[in-house]
C-alpha positions as CSV (number, residue, x, y, z in Angstrom):
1,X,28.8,-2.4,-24.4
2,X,28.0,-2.7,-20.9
3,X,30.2,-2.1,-17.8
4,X,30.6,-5.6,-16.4
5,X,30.2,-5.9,-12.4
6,X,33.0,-8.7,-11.9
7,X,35.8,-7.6,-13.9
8,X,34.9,-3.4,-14.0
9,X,35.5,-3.5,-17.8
10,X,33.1,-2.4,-20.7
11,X,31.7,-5.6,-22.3
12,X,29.8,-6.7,-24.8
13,X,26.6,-8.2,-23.8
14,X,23.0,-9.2,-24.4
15,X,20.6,-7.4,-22.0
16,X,17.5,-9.2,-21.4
17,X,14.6,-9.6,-18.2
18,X,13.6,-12.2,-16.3
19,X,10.0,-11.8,-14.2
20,X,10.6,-12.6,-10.3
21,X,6.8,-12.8,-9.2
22,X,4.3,-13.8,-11.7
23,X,0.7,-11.6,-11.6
24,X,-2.0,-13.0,-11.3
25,X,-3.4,-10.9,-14.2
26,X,-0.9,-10.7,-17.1
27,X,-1.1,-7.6,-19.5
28,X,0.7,-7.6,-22.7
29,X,1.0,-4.6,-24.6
30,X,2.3,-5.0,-28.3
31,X,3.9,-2.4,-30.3
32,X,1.6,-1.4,-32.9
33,X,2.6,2.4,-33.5
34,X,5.7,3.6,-34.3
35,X,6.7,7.1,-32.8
36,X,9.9,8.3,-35.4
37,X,10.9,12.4,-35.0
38,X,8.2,13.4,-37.7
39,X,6.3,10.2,-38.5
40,X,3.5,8.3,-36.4
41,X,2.7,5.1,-37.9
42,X,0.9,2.1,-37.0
43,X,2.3,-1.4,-37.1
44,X,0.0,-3.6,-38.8
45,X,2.2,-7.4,-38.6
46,X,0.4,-10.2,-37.4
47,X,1.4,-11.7,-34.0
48,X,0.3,-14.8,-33.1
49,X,-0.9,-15.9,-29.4
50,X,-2.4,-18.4,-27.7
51,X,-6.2,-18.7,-26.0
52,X,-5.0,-20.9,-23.8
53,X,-1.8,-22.8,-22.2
54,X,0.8,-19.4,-22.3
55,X,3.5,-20.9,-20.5
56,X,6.0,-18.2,-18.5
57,X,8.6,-20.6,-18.1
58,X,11.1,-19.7,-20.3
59,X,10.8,-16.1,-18.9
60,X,10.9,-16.3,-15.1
61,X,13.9,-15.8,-13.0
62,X,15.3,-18.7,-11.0
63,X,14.4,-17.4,-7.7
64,X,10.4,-16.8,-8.7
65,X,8.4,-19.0,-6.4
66,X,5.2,-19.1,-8.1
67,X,3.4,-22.8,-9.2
68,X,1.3,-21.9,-11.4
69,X,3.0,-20.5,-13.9
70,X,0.4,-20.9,-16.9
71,X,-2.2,-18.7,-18.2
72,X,-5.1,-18.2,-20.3
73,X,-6.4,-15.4,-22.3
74,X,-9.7,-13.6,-21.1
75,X,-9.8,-10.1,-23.2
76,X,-7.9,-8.7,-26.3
77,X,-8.3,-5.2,-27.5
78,X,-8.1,-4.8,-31.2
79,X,-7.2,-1.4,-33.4
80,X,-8.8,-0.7,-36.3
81,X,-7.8,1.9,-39.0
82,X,-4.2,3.7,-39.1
83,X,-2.0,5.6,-36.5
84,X,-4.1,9.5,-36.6
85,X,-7.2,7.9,-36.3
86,X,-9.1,4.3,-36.0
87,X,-11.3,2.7,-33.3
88,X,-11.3,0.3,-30.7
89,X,-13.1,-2.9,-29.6
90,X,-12.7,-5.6,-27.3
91,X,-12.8,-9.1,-27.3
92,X,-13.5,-11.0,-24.1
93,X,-14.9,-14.2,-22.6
94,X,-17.5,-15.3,-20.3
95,X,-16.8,-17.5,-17.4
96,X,-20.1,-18.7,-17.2
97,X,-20.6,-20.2,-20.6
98,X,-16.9,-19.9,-22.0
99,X,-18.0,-18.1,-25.1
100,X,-16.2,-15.2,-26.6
101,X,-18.1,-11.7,-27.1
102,X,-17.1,-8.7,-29.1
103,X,-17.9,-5.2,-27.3
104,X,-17.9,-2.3,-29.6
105,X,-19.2,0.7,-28.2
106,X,-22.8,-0.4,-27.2
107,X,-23.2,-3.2,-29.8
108,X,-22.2,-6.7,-28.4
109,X,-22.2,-9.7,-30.4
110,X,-21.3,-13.6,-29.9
111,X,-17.9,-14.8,-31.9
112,X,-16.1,-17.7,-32.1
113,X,-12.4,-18.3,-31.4
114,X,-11.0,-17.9,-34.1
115,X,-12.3,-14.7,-34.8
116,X,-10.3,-13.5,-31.6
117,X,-7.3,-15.9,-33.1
118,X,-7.1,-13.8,-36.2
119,X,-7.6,-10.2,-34.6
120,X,-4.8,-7.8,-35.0
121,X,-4.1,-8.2,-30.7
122,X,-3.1,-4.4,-29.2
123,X,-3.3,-5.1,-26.0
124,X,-3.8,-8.7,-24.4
125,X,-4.9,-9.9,-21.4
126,X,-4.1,-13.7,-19.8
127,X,-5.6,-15.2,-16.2
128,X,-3.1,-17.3,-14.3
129,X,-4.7,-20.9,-14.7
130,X,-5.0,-23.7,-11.9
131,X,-4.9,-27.1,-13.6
132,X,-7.0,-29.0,-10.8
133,X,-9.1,-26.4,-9.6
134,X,-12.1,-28.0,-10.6
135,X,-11.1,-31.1,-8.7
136,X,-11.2,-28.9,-5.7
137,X,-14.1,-27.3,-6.2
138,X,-16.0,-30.7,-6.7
139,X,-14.6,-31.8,-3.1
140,X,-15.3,-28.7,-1.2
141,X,-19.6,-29.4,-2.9
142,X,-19.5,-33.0,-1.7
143,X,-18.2,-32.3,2.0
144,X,-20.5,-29.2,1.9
145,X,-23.5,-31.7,1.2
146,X,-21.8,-34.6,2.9
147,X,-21.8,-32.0,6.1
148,X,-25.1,-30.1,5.9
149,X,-26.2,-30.6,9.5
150,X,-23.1,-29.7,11.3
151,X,-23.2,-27.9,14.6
152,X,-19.8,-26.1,15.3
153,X,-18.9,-24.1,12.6
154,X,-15.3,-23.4,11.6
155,X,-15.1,-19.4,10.5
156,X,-13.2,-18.4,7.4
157,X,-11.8,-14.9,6.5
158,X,-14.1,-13.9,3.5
159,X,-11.3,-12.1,2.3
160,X,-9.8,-15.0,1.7
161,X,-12.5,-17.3,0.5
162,X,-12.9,-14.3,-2.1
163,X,-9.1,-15.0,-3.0
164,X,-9.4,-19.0,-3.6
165,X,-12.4,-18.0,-5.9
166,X,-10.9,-16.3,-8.0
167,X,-7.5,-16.6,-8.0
168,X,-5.2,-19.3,-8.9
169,X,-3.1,-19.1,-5.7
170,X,-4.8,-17.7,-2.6
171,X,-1.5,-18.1,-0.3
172,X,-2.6,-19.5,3.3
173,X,-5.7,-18.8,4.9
174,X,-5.3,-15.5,6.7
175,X,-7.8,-15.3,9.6
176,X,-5.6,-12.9,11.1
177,X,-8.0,-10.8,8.9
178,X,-10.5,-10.4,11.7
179,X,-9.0,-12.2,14.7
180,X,-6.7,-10.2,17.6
181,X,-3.4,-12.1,18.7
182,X,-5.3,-13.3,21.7
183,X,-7.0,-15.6,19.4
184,X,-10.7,-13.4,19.7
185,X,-12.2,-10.5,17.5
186,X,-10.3,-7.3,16.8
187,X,-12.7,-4.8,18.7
188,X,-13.4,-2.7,15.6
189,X,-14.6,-5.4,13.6
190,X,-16.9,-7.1,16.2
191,X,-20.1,-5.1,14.5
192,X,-19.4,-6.3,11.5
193,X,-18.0,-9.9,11.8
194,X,-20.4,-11.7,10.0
195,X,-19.4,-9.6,6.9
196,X,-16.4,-11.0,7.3
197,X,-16.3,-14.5,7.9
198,X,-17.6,-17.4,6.2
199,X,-18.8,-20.6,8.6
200,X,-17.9,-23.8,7.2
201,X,-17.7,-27.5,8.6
202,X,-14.5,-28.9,10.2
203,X,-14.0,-31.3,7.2
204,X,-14.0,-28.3,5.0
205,X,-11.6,-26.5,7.0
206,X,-10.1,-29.6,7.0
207,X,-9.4,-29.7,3.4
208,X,-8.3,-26.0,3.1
209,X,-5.9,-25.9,5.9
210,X,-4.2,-29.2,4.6
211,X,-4.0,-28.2,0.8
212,X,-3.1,-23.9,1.4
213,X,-1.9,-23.9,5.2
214,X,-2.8,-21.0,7.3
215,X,-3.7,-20.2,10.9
216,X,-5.1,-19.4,13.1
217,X,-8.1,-22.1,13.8
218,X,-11.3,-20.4,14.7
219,X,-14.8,-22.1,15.6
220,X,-16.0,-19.6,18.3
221,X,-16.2,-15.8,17.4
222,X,-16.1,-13.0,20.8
223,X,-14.5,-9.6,21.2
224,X,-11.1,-9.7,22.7
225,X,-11.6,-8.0,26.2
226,X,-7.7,-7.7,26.2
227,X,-7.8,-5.5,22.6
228,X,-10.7,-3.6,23.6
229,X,-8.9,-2.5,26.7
230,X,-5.8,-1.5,24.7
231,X,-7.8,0.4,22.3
232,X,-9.6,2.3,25.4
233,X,-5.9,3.4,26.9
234,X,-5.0,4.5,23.5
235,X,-7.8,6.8,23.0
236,X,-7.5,8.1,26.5
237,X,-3.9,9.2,25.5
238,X,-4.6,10.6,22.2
239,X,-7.4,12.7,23.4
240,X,-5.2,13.8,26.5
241,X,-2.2,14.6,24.3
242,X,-4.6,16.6,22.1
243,X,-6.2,18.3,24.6
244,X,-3.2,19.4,26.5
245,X,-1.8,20.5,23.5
246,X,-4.3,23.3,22.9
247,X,-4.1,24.2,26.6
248,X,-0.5,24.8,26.0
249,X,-0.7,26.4,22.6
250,X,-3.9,28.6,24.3
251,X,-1.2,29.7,26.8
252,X,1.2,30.6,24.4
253,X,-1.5,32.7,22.2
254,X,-2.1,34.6,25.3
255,X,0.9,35.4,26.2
256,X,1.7,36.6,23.0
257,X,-0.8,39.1,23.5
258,X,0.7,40.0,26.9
259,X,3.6,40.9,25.5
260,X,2.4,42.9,22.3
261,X,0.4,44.7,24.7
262,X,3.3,45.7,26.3
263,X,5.6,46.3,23.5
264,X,8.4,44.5,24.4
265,X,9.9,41.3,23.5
266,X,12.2,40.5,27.0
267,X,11.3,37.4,28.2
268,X,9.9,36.5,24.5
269,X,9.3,32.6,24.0
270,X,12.2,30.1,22.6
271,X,11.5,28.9,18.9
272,X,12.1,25.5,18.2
273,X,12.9,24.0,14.9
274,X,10.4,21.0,14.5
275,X,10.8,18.3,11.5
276,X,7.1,18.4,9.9
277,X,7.1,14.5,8.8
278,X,6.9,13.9,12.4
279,X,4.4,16.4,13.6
280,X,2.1,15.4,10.8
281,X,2.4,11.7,12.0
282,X,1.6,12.4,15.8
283,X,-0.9,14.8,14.3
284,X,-2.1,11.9,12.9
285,X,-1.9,9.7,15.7
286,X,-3.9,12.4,18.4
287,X,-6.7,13.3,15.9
288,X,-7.2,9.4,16.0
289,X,-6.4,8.5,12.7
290,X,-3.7,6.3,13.4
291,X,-3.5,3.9,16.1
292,X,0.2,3.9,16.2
293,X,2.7,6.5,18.2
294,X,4.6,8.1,16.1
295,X,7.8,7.5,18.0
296,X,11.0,9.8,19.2
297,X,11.2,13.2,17.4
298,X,13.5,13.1,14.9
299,X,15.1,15.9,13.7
300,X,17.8,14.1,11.7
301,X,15.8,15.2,8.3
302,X,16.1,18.9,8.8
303,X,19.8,19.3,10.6
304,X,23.2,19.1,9.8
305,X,26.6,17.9,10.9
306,X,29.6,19.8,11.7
307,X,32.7,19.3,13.5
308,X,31.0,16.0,14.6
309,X,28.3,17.6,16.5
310,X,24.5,17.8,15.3
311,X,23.7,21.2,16.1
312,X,22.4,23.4,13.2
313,X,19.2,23.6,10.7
314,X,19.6,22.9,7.5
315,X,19.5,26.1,4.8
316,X,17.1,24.2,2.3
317,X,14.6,22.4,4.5
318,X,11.6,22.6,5.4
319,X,10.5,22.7,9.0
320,X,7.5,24.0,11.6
321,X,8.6,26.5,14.3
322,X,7.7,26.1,17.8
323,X,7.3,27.7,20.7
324,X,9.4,26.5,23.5
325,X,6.3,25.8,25.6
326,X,5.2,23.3,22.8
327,X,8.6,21.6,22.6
328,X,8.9,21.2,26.3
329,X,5.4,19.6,26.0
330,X,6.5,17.0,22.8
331,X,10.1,16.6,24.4
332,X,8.5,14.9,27.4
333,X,6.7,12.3,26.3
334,X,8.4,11.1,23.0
335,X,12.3,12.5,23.1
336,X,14.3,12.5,20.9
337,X,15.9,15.5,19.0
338,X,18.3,16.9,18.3
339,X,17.2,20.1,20.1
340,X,17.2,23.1,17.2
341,X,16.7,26.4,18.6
342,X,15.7,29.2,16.2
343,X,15.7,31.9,18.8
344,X,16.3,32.1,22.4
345,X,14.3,33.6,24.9
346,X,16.3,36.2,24.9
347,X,16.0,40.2,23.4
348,X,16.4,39.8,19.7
349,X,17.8,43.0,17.5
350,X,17.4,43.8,14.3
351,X,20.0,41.3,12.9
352,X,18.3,39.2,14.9
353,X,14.8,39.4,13.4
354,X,16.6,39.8,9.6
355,X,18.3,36.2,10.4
356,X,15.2,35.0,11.0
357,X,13.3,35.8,8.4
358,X,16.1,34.4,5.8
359,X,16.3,31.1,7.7
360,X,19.6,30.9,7.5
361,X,22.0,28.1,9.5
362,X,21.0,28.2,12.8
363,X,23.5,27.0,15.9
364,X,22.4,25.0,18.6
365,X,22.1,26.8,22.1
């Protein structure tokens, strides 16, 4: 019985799963031990699978976009002996000769197919299979030799080029990989672009760009003046946010001492409530680790509601505490809020410090 979403009523049913996306790597896992409240036993029934042609068809959802939607199998790992003890080897094939070997432990040995056929499968593993892949490979050799003189290479992400190797669908060729939207190279991978390109002739790019789509077109590789620029200005503002950071929390240290000096707490800094996810993402951002802002504080995560105003820290959260000083000093750049003051700057009593330490709800002021 299952509680039916049109009509709200318990119904009986038949509850099954449908795959959306398709791997490119398929693992099946069979069910060869049995787990019963004082009994562990192994299943020993034969299953039968294919080497090649596993069609997902009748198992894919309607809105799955995949092509290819057939596979081969490359490995199998076989149990042998019962449930409390056994041993384990694995059967897999090469690409290069398309021969099946057995690896057991350090011993590996040539078999034949139907020696994997026959195995007792515990785990299997299938390849997503391109039926005319060969045909494309067999063009891409003869405009390769067709072109070998060519004088204005077209560059390829290698990324991708690793992708249409080997796997069945590599999507569209993705130079955004290494190239700026200013059409030149992203500034942090200028000392390293040829690592990541691959040059080509046109009639290669040709081919690819017709049969897998993608963008954008590139036969001339420079640094993107524009991008280096940017990336200048945002390290000039992370090392000046930093820097006046620690000027302000060196002020605040000191006058900490100031005041312990004196023994008093009158004119004692504010303490602000601060949500932690966001210091630790502009902490992020200034210590250069992160090339994005981390955007207006937001304090939503660590305070309440009530009577329709956001005003007061939440009993269970967690959350850094502030100087006034060093909220003043976030407040002006990013906003944001909502402001959460701890304390005021104003003489605290006993109750006071008590409150404090017990973190309890604490009212905006």
């Amino acid at each position: 019985m299952y509680s039916c979403e049109k009509c709200g009523k318990l119904r009986n049913g038949i509850k099954y799963c449908r795959v959306v996306e398709l791997p490119e790597v398929l693992c099946i896992h069979l069910k060869r031990f049995r787990h019963d409240s004082m009994i562990y036993t192994k299943i020993g029934s034969y299953v039968s699978f294919p080497l090649v042609d596993l069609d997902m068809m009748p198992f894919i959802h309607k809105d799955c976009r995949d092509k290819v939607r057939s596979y081969d199998l490359f490995a199998c790992i076989v149990h042998y002996g019962r449930a409390g003890s056994g041993h384990y080897v694995t059967y897999a094939l090469n690409s290069l000769n398309q021969q099946w070997y057995e690896y057991d432990d350090e011993n590996v040995r040539q078999v034949d197919a139907t020696t994997v056929q026959n195995a007792e499968a515990y785990v299997l593993f299938y390849r997503k299979k391109e039926a005319n892949i060969s045909e494309t490979y067999e063009t891409i050799r003869h405009l390769l030799a067709k072109d070998q003189d060519y004088l204005l290479p077209f560059y390829i992400s290698r990324s991708w080029i690793n992708r249409f190797f080997y796997v069945a669908e590599p999507g569209p060729i993705t130079n955004s990989d290494f190239l700026c939207k200013h059409g030149g190279v992203l500034p942090h991978h200028w000392s390293v672009i040829n690592e990541l390109v691959c040059p080509v002739p046109e009639s290669v790019w040709q081919y690819l760009s017709e049969k897998y789509g993608g963008s954008p077109v590139c036969n001339i590789l420079y640094p993107c003046r524009k991008c280096q620029l940017e990336d200048e200005n945002l390290k000039c503002r992370q090392r000046s946010e930093k820097n006046k950071f620690l000027q302000v929390c060196a002020v605040v240290a000191l006058f900490d001492c100031v005041i312990k000096l004196k023994r008093s707490e009158k004119d004692t800094d504010a303490i602000y409530a601060l949500n932690p996810n966001w210091f630790r993402d502009w902490e992020t951002f200034v210590c250069e680790k992160s090339s994005e802002p981390p955007g207006p504080i937001s304090n939503a995560g660590i305070s309440t509601t009530k009577n329709g105003v956001t005003r007061l820290l939440r009993r269970d959260c967690n959350n850094f505490q502030v100087s006034e000083s060093i909220w003043n000093f976030l407040y002006s750049i990013y906003g944001g809020g909502p402001e959460l003051v701890i304390r005021s700057n104003s003489t605290m009593n006993t109750d006071d410090q008590i409150s404090l330490n017990n973190k309890p709800d604490v009212t905006f002021v």
